[in-house]
C-alpha positions in Angstrom: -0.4 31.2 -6.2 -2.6 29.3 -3.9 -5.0 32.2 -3.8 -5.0 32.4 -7.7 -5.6 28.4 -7.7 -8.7 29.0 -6.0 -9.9 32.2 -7.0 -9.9 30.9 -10.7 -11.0 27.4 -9.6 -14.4 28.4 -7.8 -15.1 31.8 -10.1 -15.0 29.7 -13.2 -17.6 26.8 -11.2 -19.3 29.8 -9.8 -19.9 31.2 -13.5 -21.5 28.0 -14.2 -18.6 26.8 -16.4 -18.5 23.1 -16.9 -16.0 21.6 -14.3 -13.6 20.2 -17.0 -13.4 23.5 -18.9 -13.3 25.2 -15.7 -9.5 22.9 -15.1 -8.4 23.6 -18.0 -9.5 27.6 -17.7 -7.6 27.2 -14.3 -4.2 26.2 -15.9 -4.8 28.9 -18.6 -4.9 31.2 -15.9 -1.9 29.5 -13.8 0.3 29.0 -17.0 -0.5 32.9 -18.1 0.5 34.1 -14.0 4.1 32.2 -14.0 4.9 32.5 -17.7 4.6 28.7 -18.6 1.6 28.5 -20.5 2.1 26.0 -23.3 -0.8 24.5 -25.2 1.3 21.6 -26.3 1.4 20.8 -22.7 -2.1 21.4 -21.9 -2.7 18.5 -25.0 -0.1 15.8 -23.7 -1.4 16.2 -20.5 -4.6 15.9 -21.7 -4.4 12.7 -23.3 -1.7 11.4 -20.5 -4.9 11.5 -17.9 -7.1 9.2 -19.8 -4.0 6.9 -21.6 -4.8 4.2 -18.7 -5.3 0.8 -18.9 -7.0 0.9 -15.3 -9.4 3.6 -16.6 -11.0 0.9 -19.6 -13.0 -0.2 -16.2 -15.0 2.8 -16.0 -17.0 2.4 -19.3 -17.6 -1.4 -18.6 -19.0 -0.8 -15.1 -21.3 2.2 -16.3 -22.3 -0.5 -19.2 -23.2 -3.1 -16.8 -25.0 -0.3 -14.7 -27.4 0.4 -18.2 -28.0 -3.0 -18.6 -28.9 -3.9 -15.1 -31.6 -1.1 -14.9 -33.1 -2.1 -18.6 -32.7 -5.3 -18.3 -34.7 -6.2 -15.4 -31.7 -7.2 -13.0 -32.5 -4.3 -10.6 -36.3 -5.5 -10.3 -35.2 -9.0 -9.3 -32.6 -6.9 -6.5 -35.8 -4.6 -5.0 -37.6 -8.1 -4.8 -35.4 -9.6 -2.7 -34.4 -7.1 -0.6 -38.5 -6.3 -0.3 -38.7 -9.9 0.9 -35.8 -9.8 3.6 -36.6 -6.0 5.3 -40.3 -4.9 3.4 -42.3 -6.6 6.6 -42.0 -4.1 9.2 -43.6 -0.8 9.5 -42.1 1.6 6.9 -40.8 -1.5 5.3 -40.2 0.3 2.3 -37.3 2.6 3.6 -35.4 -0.3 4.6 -35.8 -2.1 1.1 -34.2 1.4 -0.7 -31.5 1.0 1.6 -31.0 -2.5 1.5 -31.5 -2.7 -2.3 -29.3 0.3 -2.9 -26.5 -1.7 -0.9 -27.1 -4.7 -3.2 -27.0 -3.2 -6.3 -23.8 -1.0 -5.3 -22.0 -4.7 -5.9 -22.8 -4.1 -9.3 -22.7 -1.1 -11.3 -20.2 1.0 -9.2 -22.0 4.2 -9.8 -24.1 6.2 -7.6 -26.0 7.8 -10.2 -27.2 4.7 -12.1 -28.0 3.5 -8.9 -30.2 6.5 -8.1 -32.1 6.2 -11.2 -32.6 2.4 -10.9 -34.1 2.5 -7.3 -35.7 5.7 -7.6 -37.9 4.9 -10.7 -38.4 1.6 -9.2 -39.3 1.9 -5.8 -40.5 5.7 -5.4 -43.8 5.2 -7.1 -44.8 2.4 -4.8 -43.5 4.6 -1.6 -45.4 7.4 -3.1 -48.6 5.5 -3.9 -48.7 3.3 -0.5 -49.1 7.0 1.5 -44.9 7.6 2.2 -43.7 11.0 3.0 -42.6 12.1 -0.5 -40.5 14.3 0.3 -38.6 12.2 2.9 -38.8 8.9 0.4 -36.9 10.9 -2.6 -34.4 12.4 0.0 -34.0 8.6 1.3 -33.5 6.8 -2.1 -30.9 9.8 -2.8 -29.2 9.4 0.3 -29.4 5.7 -0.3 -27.3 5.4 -3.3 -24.1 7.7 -1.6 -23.2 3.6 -1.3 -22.7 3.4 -4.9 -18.8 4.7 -4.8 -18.3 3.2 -1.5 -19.3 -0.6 -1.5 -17.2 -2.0 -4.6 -16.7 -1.9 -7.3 -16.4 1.6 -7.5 -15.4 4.2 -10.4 -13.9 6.5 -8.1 -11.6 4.4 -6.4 -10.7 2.8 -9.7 -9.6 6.7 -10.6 -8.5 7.4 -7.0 -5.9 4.0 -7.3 -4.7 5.6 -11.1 -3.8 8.8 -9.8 -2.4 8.2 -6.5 -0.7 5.0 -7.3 -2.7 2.7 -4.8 -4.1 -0.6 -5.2 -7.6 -0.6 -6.2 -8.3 -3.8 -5.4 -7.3 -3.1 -1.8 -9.4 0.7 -2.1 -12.1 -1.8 -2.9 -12.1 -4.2 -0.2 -11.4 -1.3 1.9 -14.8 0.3 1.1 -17.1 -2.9 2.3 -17.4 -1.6 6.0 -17.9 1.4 5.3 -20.3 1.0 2.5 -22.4 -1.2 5.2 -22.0 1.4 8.3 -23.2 4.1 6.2 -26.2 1.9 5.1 -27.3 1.1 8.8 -26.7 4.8 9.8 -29.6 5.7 7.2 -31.7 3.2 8.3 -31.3 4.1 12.0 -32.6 7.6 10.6 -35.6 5.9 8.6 -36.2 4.0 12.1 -36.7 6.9 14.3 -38.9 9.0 10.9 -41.0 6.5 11.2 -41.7 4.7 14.6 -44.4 8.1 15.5 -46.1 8.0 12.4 -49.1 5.9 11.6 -49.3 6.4 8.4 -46.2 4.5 7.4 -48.3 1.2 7.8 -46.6 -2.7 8.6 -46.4 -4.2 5.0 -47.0 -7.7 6.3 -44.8 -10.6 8.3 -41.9 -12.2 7.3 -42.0 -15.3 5.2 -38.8 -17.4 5.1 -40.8 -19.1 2.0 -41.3 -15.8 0.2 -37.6 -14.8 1.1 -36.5 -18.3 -0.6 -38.4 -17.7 -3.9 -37.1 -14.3 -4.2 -33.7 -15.4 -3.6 -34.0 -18.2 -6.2 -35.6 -15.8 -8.6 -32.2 -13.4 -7.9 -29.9 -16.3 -7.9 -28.0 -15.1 -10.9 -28.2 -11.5 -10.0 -26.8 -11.6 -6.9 -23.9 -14.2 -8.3 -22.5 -10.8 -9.9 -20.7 -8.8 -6.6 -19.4 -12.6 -5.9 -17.9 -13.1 -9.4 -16.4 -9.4 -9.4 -15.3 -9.5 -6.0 -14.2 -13.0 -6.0 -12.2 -12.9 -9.2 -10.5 -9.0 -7.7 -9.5 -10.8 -4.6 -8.2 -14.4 -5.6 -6.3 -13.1 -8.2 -8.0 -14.1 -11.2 -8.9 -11.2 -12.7 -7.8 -7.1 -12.7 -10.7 -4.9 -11.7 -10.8 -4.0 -15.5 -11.1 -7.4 -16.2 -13.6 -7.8 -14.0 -15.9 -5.2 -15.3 -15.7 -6.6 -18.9 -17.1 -9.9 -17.1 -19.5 -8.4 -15.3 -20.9 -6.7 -18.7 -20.9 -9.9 -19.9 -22.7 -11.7 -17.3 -25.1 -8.9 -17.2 -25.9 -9.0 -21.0 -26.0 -12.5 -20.8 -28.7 -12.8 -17.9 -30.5 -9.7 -19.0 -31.0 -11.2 -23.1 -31.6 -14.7 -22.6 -31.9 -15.6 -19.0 -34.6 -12.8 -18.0 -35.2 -11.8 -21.8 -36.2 -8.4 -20.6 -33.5 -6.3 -22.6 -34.4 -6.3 -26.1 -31.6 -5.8 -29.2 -33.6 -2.0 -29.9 -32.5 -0.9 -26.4 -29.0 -1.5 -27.0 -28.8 1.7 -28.5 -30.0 3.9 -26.0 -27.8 1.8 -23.7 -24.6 2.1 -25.3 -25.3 6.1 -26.2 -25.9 6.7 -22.3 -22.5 4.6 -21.4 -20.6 6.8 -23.9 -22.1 9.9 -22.8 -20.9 8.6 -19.3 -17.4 7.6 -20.0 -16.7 10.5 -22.0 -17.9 13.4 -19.4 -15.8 11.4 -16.9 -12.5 11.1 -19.0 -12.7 14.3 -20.2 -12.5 15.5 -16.9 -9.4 13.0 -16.2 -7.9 14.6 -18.9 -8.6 18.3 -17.8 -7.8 17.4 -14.6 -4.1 15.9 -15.0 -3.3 19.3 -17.3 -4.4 21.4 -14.3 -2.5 19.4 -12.4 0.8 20.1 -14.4 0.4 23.3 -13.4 -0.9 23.2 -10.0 2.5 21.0 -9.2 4.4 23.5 -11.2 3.0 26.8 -8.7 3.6 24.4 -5.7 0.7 24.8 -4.8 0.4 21.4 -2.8 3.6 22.6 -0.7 1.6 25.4 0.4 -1.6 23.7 0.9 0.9 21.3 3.1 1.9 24.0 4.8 -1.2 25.1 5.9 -2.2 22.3 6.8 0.6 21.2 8.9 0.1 24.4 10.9 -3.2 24.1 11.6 -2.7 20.2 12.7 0.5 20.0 14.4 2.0 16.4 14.8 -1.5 15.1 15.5 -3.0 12.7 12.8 -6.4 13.2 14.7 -6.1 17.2 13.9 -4.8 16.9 10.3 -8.1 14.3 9.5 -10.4 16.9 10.8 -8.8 19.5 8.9 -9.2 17.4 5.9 -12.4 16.2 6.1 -13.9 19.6 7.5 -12.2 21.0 4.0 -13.6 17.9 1.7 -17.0 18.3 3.0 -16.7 22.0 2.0 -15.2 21.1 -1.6 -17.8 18.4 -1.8 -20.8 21.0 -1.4 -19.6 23.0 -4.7 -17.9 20.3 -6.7 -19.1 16.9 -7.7 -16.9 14.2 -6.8 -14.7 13.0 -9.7 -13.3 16.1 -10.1 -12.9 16.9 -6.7 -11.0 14.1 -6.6 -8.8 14.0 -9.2 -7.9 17.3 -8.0 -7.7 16.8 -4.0 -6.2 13.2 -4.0 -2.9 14.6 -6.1 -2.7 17.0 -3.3 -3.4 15.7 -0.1 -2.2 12.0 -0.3 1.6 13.0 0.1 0.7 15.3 2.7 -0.7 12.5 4.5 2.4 10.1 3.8 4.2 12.8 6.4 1.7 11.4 9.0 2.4 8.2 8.5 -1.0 7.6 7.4 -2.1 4.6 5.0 -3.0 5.3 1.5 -5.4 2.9 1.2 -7.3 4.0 4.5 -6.8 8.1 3.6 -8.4 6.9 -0.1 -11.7 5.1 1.2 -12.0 8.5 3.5 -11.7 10.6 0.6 -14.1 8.5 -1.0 -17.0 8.4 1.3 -16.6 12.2 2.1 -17.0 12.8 -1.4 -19.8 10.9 -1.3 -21.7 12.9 0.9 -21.4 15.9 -1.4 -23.4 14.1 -3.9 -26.1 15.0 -2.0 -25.1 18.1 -0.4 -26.8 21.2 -2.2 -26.4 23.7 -4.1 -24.3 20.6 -6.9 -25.1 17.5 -5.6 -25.5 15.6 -8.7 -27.8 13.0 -7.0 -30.2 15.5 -6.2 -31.2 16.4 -9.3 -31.6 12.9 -10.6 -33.9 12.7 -7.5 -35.4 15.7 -8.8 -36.3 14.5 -11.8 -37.7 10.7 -10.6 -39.9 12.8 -7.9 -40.7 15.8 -9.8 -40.1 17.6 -6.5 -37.8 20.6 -6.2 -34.3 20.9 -5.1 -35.6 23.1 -2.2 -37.6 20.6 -1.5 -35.6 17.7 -1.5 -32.8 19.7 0.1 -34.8 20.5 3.4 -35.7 17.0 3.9 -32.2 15.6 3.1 -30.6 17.0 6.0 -31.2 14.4 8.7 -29.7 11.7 6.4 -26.2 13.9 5.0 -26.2 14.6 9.3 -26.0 10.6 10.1 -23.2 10.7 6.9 -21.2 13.2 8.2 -21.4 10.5 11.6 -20.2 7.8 9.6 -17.5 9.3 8.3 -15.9 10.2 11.7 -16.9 6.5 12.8 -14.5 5.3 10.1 -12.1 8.0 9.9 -11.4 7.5 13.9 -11.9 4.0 13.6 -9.4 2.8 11.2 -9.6 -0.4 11.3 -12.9 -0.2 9.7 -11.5 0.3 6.7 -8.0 -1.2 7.0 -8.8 -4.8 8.3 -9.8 -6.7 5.4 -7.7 -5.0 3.1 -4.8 -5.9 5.5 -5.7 -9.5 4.5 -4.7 -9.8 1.1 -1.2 -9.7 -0.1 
C-alpha cells in the first residue's frame, strides 16, 4: 500500500494535477485498492479538516499581510532596516534580509512577504548596478523566514493537526528564523566583498536610524502586540491575528492614509483567494488521510524508518530530513505538511523526541523547498517581480538553499535552539 500511496501521490503531481485534487484522487485510488471507498467519507472528512477554530487565524494573518503591502507598512519596514544595515558595501542585500525578518513578525506568510520586498526593494537593487540575478534569488531566499519567525500559517496548521501548542511552535521558531537570516547574509557577505560594483551606500547615522525608527514606531509595535499578547496569555493566536488586522487597518487608513476604501476590494479578493486554496487543501488532506491511516501506511513508513535508523535519534533526523528536503522539491509546503506531520510525529514520539522541536524542523525544512526547483512556489513569485526565468533564478539560488540546508542541521543537532525559549512558558 505504501507503494500505491506514492505511486498515485507523485503521478497525479507529476500530471500537473492540483495538489488538493491530487489528495483526494489519492484516497480514490486507496479507497478503490482496499474496498472502502465511500464518498460520504471523503465529504465529512472534508469539512472535519477545515471545521477549526485554530484555522480562523489563517485568513486574518493573510489579511494583515494585504494590507501591510498596500497600505504602506512594508515601506516604512525597508526604511528602517535600510537605515540599520544599507551603509556598508552591498548594503542592499542586508536590508532584504533584515527587512524580510521584520516583516515575517507580521504577516506570517512567505509569499506575501516575497511580493512585498521584492516589488519594493528589487528595482532599487536592480537600478543601483546589483547582480539581478543574484538580488531576485536573495529576496526569494530571504522570505523562507516568513513560516519560520512567528507568526506563522504553517505552524498554526502544523499545532491543529498534530495536537501541539502553537504558541510554543511559535516561540520555538524565533532562533531559527534569526540563524537562517544571518546564514544568508554570511552568503551575501562573501558575493560581494570581490566585487566593485556592489558600491558602499554611505555611513551609518544613528540620527537617520532614529527618524526611521520613529517613522516605523507603530509598525514595528505589531510582532510585539502579537507576540506579547500569544505569550502572556492574553490572547489565542487567532485572536491575535484578528488584532493584528485591526491594528494594521487602522495604521494603514488613518495613521499612514496610504490604503484607500477602493483597494479594499482587491485586498479582501486576494485574502479569500488565499484562505480558500489553503483550506481546501486542509480539507483534501484530512480525507486522504482517513485513508492513508486506514492502509497503515504510517506503520510501514515507521518501519522503514526504524530500520534504517536504529535506536539513534541522530540517524532517524537525517533520515527525515534527507526525505523532507526530497518531498519539499516536488510539493509545496502546506500540503507536504499536512500530509508528513500526520505521519512522522508519532514516529518520532518512539524516540523520545519533542513535538514542538520535531514541528519547528519540519517547518524550516519545508521552507527550503519553497525555493527549491522544479515547485518552489517562491520562485515564481520571484519570477514574476524580476521578469527573469526560473532557469535563471534557479542557477543563482543555489548558494543560498546550500547555507539553508546548513541551518537546518545547526538547529536540528542543536536542539536547544529551538527548545529553550519555548521551555519557558508554561
Amino acid at each position: 500500500m505504501l507503494v500505491v500511496f506514492l505511486l498515485s501521490l507523485f503521478g497525479f503531481i507529476a500530471l500537473t494535477v492540483p495538489i488538493a485534487f491530487s489528495l483526494l484522487l489519492t484516497a480514490l485510488v486507496l479507497g478503490i485498492v482496499m474496498n472502502a471507498w465511500s464518498p460520504a467519507l471523503v465529504i465529512q472528512n472534508l469539512f472535519r479538516g477545515i471545521d477549526s477554530f485554530p484555522l480562523m487565524a489563517i485568513p486574518f494573518f493573510l489579511l494583515a499581510g494585504e494590507i501591510m503591502n498596500t497600505g504602506g507598512i512594508s515601506n516604512r519596514i525597508v526604511s528602517f532596516a535600510k537605515a540599520l544595515v544599507g551603509h556598508v558595501r552591498g548594503g542592499l542585500g542586508y536590508v532584504t534580509v533584515v527587512a524580510s525578518m521584520l516583516i515575517s513578525g507580521v504577516s506570517g506568510s512567505a509569499v506575501a512577504d516575497t511580493s512585498a520586498i521584492g516589488s519594493i526593494l528589487y528595482p532599487v537593487m536592480k537600478k543601483e548596478g546589483y547582480d539581478p540575478k543574484k538580488s531576485a534569488a536573495l529576496f526569494a531566499a530571504s522570505t523562507t523566514n516568513g513560516p519560520i519567525i512567528p507568526p506563522s500559517i504553517p505552524m498554526v496548521l502544523l499545532g491543529v493537526i498534530g495536537n501541539i501548542s502553537v504558541v510554543k511552535l511559535f516561540i520555538g521558531g524565533i532562533i531559527p528564523g534569526i540563524i537562517l537570516g544571518m546564514s544568508l547574509m554570511t552568503v551575501w557577505y562573501f558575493h560581494v566583498r570581490k566585487r566593485d560594483f556592489y558600491k558602499v551606500e554611505g555611513v551609518f547615522s544613528l540620527k537617520a536610524v532614529l527618524r526611521a525608527a520613529y517613522d516605523a514606531f507603530w509598525v514595528l509595535l505589531i510582532p510585539i502586540i502579537i507576540l506579547g499578547g500569544i505569550i502572556f496569555g492574553i490572547a489565542t493566536p487567532t485572536e491575535a491575528a484578528v488584532v493584528s488586522v485591526v491594528y494594521s487597518f487602522i495604521l494603514a487608513v488613518f495613521v499612514y492614509k496610504e490604503l484607500k476604501w477602493k483597494d479594499m476590494i482587491q485586498v479582501l479578493v486576494n485574502t479569500v483567494r488565499g484562505t480558500a486554496v489553503v483550506l481546501l487543501v486542509c480539507g483534501a488532506a484530512t480525507s486522504a488521510a482517513y485513508y492513508i491511516t486506514t492502509a497503515q501506511i504510517p506503520a510501514m513508513l515507521a518501519e522503514v524508518l526504524l530500520t534504517l535508523s536504529g535506536d539513534s535519534w541522530v540517524m532517524f533526523m537525517l533520515c527525515v530530513n534527507i526525505l523532507v528536503l526530497l518531498v519539499g522539491c516536488v510539493m509545496d509546503l502546506t500540503p507536504a505538511l499536512l500530509i508528513l506531520g500526520p505521519m512522522l510525529l508519532p514516529i518520532a514520539a518512539k524516540y523520545g523526541i519533542d513535538s514542538v522541536y520535531f514541528g519547528v524542523v519540519l517547518v524550516v525544512n519545508l521552507s527550503i523547498g519553497l525555493i527549491t526547483p522544479p515547485v518552489g512556489n517562491i520562485l515564481y513569485v520571484a519570477c514574476g517581480i524580476s521578469k527573469l526565468s526560473v532557469a535563471e533564478i534557479s542557477k543563482a539560488i543555489w548558494p543560498f538553499i546550500l547555507i539553508g540546508i546548513v541551518a537546518l542541521f545547526i538547529v536540528t543537532y542543536i536542539p536547544w535552539t529551538i527548545t529553550v525559549l519555548p521551555s519557558m512558558i508554561k
